[in-house]
C-alpha positions, 0 to 999 in steps of 0.5 A: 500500500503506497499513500500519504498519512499527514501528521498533526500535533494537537491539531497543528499539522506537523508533517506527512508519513509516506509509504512506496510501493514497497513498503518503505517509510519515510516522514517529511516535517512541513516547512511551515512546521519546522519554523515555528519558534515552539515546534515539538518534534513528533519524536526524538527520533526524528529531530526538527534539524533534519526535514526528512526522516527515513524508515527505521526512525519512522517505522518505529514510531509508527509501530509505537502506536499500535497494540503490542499483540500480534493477534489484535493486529491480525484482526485489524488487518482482516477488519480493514483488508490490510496488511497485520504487518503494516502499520501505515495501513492499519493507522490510516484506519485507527489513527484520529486519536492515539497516543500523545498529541498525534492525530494521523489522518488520510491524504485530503482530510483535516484535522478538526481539532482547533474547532471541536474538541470541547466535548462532542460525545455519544453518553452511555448509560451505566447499563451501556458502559458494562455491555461494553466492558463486557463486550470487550472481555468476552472478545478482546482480540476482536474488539477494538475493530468490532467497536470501529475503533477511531483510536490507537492504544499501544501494549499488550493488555485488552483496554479501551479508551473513552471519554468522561464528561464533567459529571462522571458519565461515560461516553465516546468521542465524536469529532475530534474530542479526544478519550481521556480514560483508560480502561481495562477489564479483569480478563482471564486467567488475570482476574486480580490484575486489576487490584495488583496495578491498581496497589503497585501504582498506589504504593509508588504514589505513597512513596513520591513517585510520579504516577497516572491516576488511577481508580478501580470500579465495578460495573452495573454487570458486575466487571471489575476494571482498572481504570487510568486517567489519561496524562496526555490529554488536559482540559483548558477552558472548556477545550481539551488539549492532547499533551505529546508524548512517546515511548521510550522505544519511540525515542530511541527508534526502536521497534516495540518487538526489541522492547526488552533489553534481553532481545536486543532493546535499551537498557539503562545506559542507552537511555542515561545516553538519551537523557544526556543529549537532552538540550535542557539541564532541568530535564537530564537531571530530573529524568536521570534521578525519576528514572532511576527512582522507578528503577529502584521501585521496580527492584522492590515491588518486584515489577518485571515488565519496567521495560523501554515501553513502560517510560514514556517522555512528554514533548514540548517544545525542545522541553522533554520530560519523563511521563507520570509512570504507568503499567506498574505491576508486582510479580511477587503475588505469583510463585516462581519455580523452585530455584528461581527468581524474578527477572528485571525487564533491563539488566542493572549492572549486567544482572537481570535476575532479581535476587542478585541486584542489590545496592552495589549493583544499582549504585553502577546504575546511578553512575550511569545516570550521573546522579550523585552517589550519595542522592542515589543512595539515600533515594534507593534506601528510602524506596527499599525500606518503604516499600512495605509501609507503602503497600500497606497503604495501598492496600488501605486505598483498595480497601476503601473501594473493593472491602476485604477482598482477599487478593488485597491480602495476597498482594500485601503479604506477597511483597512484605515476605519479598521485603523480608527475605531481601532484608529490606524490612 
């Protein structure tokens, strides 16, 4: 499929994506764009200093955008007659409404944003909302094609995303309103995930980090979901703005598939690297030590999927800043085999495995981030000694919405025997 897919950051059109005949990709900044004094690049990978970027950069960036699952890119491709391998095709179906302030639209078509995004919606009722949760559990590599998706969410998860009016209700975006809401359903064999994000990212909150906000609730059918307020979208006035922002990988022209570092994807010293080249000074040192804190965090939460995906930067200009964390979850809660231990999603100083990082290892880290050896260690100490505390109010927090229910217990209980053992409580 050869064609043109013009880019629009918040509504501004910044450039075109266009694809041969035989597949190659290239994105071109639009003259106009590239001049203006506040111009955002669309990724750090495709810096405004050069017009053109070629297909590495922009077949990465591309493929950020789209679920991370190969089944629900096969139903995409058999929805729209496309390719499962070709994300230009699939986004100039799904593209009004990804991630960040991106908008892909089709050769021809205009972005509306400037005009209409105030809130033009279809409201669903409760009994509306938990048909289409239930929808999304019992045909979740179908779904998003089922519900004529106009948006993109990357990961792997089944998830959906909509808008919440000023009164709580649900609904879905018409026009160009952006959805502002998360959400994803307890989905077999993961029933309990939902309380497990939902306390991981509590905990990392009790304990100062930078997290997406974050709610569980029940639907009118009884569906339990998690449901995560979107950090890129801010409402101004009475219009709603998408914040830029991208992915790690993204960043860093790396393909979702090369996400870990064990297949080849960035570690802590590729992205101490991108932080360094960061033109602000506020903003490399403020990433390297938010960056190194959610290090430390996911060594004692036992958070194994902390890979380049799962940290995302928030574009502004030539301002790029770590994104409030997401997708934080603890391993702890699941038994490993006999004579095992949890893996980290990036190695810390050449280890991967869990039980053999410790503080020696993590202050190699903090070398590399160029963070002051004696802040690095007061900032690890406080996050390994606090995490039990942290997730006890965590699981103070679920308690108030969900009473005692057991999974609670088992998360708690699972970190604390962790903390323990590691000789962190």
């Amino acid at each position: 499929m050869a064609g043109e897919l013009s880019a629009y950051v918040d509504g501004v059109r910044a450039g075109t994506f266009a694809q041969t005949t035989r597949g190659s990709l290239s994105f071109t900044y639009d003259y106009e764009y590239r001049r203006r004094r506040d111009a955002t690049p669309l990724s750090l990978s495709m810096p405004l200093t050069r017009e053109t970027h070629k297909n590495a950069a922009a077949s990465a960036y591309l493929k950020g955008l789209l679920p991370d699952s190969d089944g629900r890119l096969r139903e995409l491709g058999v929805e729209y007659h496309v390719s499962a391998r070709n994300p230009f095709a699939i986004l100039t179906h799904i593209g009004r409404d990804a991630a960040g302030a991106v908008q892909l639209l089709p050769e021809g078509i205009e972005s509306t944003d400037a005009v209409t995004r105030t809130g033009h919606v279809q409201r669903h009722s409760d009994q509306e909302f938990a048909e289409i949760i239930r929808d999304l559990i019992n045909n979740a590599a179908t779904w998003g094609v089922r519900r004529a998706g106009r948006w993109s969410l990357p990961g792997a998860q089944p998830k959906t995303a909509l808008f919440r009016t000023h009164d709580g209700q649900w609904a879905t975006p018409l026009d160009s309103t952006p959805t502002t809401y998360v959400i994803k359903p307890a989905v077999p064999p993961y029933t309990e995930h939902h309380i497990n994000e939902f306390m991981t990212m509590s905990a990392a909150r009790h304990l100062g980090l930078a997290v997406a906000d974050s709610e569980l609730a029940t639907t009118a059918l009884g569906d339990s979901v998690f449901i995560s307020r979107r950090y890129d979208r801010m409402l101004v006035g009475e219009r709603w703005t998408r914040l830029h922002q991208e992915d790690l990988c993204q960043s860093l022209g790396v393909t979702p598939d090369l996400k870990y570092q064990s297949d080849g994807g960035p570690g802590v010293a590729r992205i101490a690297d991108l932080f360094r080249s960061l033109p602000d000074r506020r903003d490399r040192e403020n990433n390297s030590l938010q960056f190194f804190d959610a290090l430390a965090f996911n060594l004692a939460a036992v958070g194994t999927d902390a890979h380049a995906k799962n940290y995302s930067l928030m574009l502004h200009g030539d301002r790029a800043t770590l994104a409030p964390l997401y997708d934080l979850s603890t391993h702890a809660r699941y038994p490993m085999p006999e004579g095992t231990s949890a893996k980290l999603a990036m190695s810390i100083d050449g280890e991967y495995t869990m039980s053999r990082v410790g503080e020696k290892a993590m202050l190699v880290a903090a070398r590399k981030l160029r963070i002051d050896q004696d802040s690095a260690q007061a900032h690890l100490r406080r996050i390994l000694g606090g995490v039990t505390t942290a997730f006890d109010q965590a699981a103070a927090d679920a308690r108030v919405i969900l009473g005692n229910d057991p999974a609670i217990t088992r998360v708690v209980n699972s970190i604390a025997a962790n903390a323990k053992a590691r000789g962190w409580h």
